[in-house]
PATORVEX-103473 format. One record per residue: residue in three letters; x, y, z of N, C-alpha, C in turn. Coordinates in steps of 0.05 Angstrom, whole numbers, plus 5000, padded with zeros to 4 digits. Layout:
<rs>
alaXYZXYZXYZ/...
</rs>
This chain:
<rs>
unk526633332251523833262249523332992261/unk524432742258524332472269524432422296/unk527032722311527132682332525232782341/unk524033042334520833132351518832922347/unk518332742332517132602332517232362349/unk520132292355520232032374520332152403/unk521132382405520032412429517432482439/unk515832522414512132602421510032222436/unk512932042418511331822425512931652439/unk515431692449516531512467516731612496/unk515131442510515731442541517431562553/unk517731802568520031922583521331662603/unk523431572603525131362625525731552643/unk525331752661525931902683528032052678/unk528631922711532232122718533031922740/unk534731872746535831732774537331972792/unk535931932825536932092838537631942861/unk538732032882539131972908536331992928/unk535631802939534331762956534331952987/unk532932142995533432263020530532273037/unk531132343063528432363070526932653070/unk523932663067522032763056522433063084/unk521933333070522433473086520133673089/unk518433593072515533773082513433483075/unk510933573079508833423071506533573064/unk506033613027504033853024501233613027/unk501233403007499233223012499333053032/unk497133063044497132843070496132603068/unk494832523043493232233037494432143013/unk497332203004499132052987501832012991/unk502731892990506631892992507632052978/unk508632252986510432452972513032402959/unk512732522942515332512920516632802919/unk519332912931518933142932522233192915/unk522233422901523833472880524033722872/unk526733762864526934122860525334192828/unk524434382819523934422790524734322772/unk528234362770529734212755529533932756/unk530033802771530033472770526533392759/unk524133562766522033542753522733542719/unk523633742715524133822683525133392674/unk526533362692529333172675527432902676/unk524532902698523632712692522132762672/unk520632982667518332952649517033282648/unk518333372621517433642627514433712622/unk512533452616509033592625508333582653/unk510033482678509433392694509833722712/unk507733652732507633912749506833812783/unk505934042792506433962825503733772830/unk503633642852500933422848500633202828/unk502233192816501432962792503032702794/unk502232452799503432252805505732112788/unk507131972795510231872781511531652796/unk512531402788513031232798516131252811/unk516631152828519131112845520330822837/unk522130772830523630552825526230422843/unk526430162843529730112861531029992833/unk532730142835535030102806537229902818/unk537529882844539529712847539729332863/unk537129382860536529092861535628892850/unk535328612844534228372826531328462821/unk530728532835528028652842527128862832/unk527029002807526029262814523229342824/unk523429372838520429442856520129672856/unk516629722849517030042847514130122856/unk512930312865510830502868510530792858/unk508130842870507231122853507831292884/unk507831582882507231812905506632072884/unk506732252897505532462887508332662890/unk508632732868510233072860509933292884/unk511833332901511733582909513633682909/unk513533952893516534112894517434272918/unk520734202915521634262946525134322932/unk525734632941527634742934529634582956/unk529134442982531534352998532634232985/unk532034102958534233882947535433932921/unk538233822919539133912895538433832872/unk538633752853538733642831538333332823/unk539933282842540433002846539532792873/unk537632912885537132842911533432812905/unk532332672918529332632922528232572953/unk526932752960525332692991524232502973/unk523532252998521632022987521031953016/unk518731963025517831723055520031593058/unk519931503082520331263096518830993087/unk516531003084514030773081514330743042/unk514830853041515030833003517930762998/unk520230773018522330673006522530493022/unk520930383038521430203051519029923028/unk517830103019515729833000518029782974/unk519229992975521329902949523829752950/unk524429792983527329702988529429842985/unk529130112985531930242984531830463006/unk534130353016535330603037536130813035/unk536930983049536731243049538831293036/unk539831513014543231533014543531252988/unk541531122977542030982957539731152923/unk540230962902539231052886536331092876/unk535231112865532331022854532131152832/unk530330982807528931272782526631322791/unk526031572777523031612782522131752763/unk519731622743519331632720516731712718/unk515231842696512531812694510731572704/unk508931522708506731372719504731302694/unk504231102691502231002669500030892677/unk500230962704496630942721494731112718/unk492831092691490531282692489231522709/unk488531732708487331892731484131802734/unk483731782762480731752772478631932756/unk477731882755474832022743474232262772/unk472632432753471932682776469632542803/unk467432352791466632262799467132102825/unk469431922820470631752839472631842866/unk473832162851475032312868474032422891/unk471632532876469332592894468532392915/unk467032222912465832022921469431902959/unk471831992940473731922958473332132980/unk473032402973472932602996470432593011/unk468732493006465832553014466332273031/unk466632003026467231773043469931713050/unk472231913056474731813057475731543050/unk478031553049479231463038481631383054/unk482831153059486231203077487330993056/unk488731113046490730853028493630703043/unk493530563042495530283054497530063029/unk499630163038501529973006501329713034/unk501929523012502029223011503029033001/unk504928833008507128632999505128472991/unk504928482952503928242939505227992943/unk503327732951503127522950502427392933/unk503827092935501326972919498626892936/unk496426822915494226692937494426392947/unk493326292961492726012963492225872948/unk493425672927492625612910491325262919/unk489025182908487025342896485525572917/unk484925792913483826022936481425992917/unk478225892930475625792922475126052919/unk475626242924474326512915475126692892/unk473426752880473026942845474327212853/unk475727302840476427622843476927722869/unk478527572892478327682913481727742922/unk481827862940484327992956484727802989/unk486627783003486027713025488527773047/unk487027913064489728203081487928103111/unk489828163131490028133151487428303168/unk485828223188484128363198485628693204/unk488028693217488928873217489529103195/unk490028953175489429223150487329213144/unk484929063154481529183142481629343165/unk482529373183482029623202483229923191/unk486329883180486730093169485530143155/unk485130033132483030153106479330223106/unk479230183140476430233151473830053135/unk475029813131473429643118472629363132/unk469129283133469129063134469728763119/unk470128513126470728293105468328243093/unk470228283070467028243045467128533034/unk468128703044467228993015470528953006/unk469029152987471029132956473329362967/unk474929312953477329492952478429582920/unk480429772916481029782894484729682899/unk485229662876488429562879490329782857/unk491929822872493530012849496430002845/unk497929882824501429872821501330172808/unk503430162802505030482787503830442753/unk502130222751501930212718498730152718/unk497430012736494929962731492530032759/unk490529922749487529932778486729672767/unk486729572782484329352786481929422806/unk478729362803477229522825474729302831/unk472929252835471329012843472728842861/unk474128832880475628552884474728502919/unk474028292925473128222961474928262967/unk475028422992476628273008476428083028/unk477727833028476527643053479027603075/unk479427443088480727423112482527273114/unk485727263123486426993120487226973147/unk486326673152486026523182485726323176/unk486326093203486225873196486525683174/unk485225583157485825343151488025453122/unk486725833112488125993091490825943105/unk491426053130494426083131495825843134/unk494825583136495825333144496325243116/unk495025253097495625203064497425383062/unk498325633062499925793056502525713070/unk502125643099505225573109507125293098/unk504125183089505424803085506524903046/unk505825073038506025123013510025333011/unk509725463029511525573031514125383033/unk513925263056515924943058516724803044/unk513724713032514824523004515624602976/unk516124962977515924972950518225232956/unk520425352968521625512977521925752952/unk522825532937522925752913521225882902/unk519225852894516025852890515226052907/unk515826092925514926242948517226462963/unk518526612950521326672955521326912987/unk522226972996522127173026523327353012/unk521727583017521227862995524228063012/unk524228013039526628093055530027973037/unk529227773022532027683008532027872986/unk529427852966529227892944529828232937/unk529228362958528828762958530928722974/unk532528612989533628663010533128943031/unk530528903038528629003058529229013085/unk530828863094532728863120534529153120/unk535829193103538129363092536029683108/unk533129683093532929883102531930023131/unk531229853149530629893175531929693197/unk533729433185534629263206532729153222/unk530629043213528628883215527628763197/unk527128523206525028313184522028293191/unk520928553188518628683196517928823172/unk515828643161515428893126512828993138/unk512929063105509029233105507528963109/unk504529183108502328783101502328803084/unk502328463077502028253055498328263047/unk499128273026495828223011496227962996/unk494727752992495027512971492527592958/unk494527632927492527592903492527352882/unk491727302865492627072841492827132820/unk493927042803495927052774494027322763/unk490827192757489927372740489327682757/unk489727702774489628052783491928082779/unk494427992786496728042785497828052756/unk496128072745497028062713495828272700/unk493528332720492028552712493628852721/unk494828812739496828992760499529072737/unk499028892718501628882705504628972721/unk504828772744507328802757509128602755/unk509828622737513028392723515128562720/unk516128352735519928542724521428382710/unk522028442691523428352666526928242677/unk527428362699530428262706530728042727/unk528827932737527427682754527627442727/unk530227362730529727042720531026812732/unk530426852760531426622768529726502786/unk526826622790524226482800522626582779/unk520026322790517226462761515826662779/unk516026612812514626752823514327022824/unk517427142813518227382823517327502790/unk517627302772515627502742513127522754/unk511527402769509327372766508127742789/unk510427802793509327962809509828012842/unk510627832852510927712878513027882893/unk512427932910514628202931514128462925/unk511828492903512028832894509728902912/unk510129182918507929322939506629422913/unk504529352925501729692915499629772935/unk499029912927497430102939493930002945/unk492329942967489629912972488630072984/unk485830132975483830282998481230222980/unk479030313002477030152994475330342966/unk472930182964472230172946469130412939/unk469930602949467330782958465730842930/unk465730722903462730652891461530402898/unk462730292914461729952920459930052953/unk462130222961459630232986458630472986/unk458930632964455130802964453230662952/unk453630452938452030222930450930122955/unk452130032964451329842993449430133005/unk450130403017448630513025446330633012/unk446730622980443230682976442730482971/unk442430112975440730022980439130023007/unk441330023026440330043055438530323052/unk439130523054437330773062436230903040/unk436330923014435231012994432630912992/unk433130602974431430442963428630462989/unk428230453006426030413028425430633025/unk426630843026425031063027423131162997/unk425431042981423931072948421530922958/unk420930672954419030552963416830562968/unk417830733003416030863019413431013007/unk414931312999414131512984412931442959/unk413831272939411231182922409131032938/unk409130892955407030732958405030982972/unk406731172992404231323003402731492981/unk404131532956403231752935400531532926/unk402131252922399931092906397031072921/unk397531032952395131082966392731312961/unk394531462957393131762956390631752940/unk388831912951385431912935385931952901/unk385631772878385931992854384432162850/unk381932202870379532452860380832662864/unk381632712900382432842912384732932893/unk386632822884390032882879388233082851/unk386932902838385833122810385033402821/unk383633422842382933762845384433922853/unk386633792878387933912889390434022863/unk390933912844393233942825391834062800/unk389234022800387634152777388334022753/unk388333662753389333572730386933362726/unk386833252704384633052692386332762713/unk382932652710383732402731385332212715/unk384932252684387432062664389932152668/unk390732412674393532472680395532402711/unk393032442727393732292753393531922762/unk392331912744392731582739395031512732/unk395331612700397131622690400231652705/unk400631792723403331912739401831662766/unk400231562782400431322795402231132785/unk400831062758402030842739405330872743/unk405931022730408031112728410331122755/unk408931202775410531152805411030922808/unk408930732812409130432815410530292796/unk410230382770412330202750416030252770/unk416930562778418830642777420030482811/unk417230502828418830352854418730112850/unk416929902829417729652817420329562812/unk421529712792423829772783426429822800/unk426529982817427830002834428029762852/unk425629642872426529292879426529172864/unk426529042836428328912826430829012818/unk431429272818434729312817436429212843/unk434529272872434729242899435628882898/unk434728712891434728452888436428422869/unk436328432852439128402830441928442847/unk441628802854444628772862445628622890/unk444228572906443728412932445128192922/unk443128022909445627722894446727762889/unk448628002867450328042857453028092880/unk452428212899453128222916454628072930/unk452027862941452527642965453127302938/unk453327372913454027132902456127142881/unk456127382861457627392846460227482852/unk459727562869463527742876464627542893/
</rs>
């Protein structure tokens, strides 16, 4: 009885398999995790095909780890896992080496948000956490290379969401780093080596492609990265590397932030519009044509104009909110 019970409330720890490369691709907008039935069973027997699970490197100072997606695939034995290229390369392990891969304690999206991803795509991009600039004058923000606001089809200044194998963080800018950002970052790097450790030592990231060519770097600060909950408990010989520092996660943008942006642009005007031409409208006329008392068509004027009121000051609210608070 104690034991059905501790296993109803203790965390499945996976399975450790061999690392191989990926031999089909059912999903095309996630990193695949691909695994025979059995080795499913050994990580987590509620887990099924499609359902996300983190990838781990078991054999370095580092464990660095991400999420991909379940796909079952009889090519492998027991002991073997298709995994990307680009996902063992964010983790640091080569091909023919180990990894666990465990349940995932990253929430599922709401139906809403899923939606909103298919209808405005979506391209997700992993990313070598940084630290930020310290002090970095900006509240809640991210800061990635023009080149990954191209992948993630975003301009500087919209929001993105951030995702490790355990958490989301979602509101966050992204802004740019250039100039005087990367000149603090390089004089900081110099004077502080340790503090600032080369993620190629730390994953030994070389090992897996024979280049010192990683993913992009995103710089975040303490409090997202805390929010990310990406600490590795076997990192004690920098603070930087508790703090999070060398672990990839996952970005793409922020598509309730920019259907926001698009119904202010094209909605709101047209709301607007359309009450003001209703409000114009004769109330004699509107009463016969609708066969209603001139108090009830007043009444519904009233009522329009309170509602496109309401709407520009939502229009103005979120505008500052916008262009000041984020």
């Amino acid at each position: 009885m104690l034991l059905s019970i501790l296993n109803l409330t203790m965390p499945s720890e996976g399975t450790v398999v061999t690392a191989r490369q990926t031999q089909q691709r059912n999903f095309q907008y996630h990193h695949n995790i691909e695994v025979n039935e059995d080795s499913l069973n050994d990580i987590d027997e509620n887990l099924d095909q499609g359902d996300f699970v983190a990838v781990e490197n078991v054999e370095n100072d580092l464990s660095a780890e991400c999420y991909g997606r379940i796909d079952i695939c009889d090519e492998f034995d027991d002991s073997e896992a298709g995994i990307g290229y680009t996902l063992r390369y964010a983790i640091g392990t080569p091909e023919g080496k180990d990894v666990r891969i465990k349940p995932t304690q990253l929430s599922k999206r709401n139906l809403l948000q899923r939606f909103s991803d298919r209808i405005f795509g979506v391209r997700r991009v992993i990313c070598r956490v940084r630290m930020a600039v310290e002090p970095d004058p900006g509240f809640r923000v991210c800061r990635i290379s023009e080149e990954t606001r191209e992948l993630l089809g975003i301009n500087e200044g919209d929001h993105v969401v951030l995702e490790s194998s355990t958490n989301r963080v979602r509101d966050v800018k992204a802004l740019p780093i250039e100039g005087t950002t990367e000149e603090v970052k390089k004089r900081q790097k110099n004077q502080n080596p340790e503090r600032y450790p080369s993620c190629f030592d730390v994953i030994d990231i070389e090992e897996v492609r024979g280049t010192r060519v990683d993913i992009p770097s995103i710089y975040v600060d303490r409090d997202i990265r805390e929010e990310l909950e990406i600490r590795d408990d076997k990192g004690d010989n920098s603070d930087a590397i508790n703090e999070g520092v060398c672990y990839p996660i996952v970005v793409y943008r922020d598509t309730s932030n920019l259907f926001g942006r698009i119904f202010l642009d094209i909605a709101t005007p047209l709301i607007i519009a359309a009450a003001a031409a209703v409000i114009g409208l004769d109330t004699q006329s509107l009463s016969t044509a609708l066969g209603l008392s001139l108090e009830l068509v007043l009444m519904a004027k009233i009522s329009i104009l309170s509602l496109a009121v309401l709407v520009a000051i939502f229009t103005i609210w979120h505008r500052m909110r916008i262009s000041l608070l984020d």
